[in-house]
C-alpha positions in Angstrom: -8.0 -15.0 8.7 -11.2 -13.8 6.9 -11.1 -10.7 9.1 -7.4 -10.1 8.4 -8.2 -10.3 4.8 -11.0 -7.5 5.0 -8.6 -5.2 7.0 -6.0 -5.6 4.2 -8.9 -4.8 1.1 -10.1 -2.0 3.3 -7.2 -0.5 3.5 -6.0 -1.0 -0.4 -9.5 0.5 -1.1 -8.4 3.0 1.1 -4.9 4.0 -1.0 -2.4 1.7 0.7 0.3 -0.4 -1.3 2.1 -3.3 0.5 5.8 -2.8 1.6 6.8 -5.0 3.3 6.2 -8.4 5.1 7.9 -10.0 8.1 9.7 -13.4 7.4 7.0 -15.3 9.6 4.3 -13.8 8.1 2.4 -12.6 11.7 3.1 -8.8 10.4 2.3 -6.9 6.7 3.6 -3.2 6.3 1.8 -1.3 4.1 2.2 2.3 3.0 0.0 5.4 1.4 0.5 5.9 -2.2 0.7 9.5 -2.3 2.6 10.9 0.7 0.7 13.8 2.8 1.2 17.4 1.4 1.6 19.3 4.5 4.4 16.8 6.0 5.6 15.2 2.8 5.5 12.0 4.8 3.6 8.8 3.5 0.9 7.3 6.5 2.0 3.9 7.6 -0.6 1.1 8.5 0.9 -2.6 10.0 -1.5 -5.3 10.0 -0.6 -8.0 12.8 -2.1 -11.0 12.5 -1.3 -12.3 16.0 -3.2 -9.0 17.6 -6.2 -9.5 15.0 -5.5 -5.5 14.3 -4.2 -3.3 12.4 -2.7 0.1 13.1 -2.4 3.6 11.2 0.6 5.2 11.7 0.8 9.2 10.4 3.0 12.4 11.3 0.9 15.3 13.0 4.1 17.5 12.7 8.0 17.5 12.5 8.8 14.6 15.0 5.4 13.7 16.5 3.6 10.5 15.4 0.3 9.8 15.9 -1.3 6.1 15.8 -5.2 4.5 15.4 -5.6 0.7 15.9 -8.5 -0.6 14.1 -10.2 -4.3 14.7 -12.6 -4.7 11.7 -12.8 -3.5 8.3 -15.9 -1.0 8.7 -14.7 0.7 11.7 -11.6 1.4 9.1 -13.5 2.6 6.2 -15.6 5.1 8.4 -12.5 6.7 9.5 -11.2 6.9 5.8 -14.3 8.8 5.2 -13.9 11.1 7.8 -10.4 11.8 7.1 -9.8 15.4 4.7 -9.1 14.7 0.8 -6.4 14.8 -0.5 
């Protein structure tokens, strides 16, 4: 749970605001605040709490998706760094 709950502040810290939640609780959707300026699309992350994970879901281009699974907090905050500002 602990490591659930650091995924989740890593990735508010990060710019993400909750969506959504499943009705059992095993799955949180979360969204970027600001949506990307080349594809006007918001990134996506899903934390699933029965995988121990969570996932980053963006749009490279018009109709391709592209994913990144993450299992701990700092592996998720290094990749924030490394991504381009907005």
């Amino acid at each position: 749970m602990e490591k659930l709950q650091a995924l989740q502040a890593a990735a508010r810290q990060g710019g993400f605001i909750q969506v959504e939640e499943s009705g059992e609780g095993t799955v949180l959707w979360l969204r970027k605040e600001k949506a990307d300026a080349a594809t006007k699309t918001h990134k996506r992350i899903c934390i699933d709490s029965l995988s121990n994970s969570l996932t980053v879901y963006w749009m490279t281009a018009p109709g391709k998706i592209d994913s990144k699974t993450f299992r701990n907090a700092p592996s998720l905050q290094e990749w924030f760094a490394l991504q381009p500002a907005e």
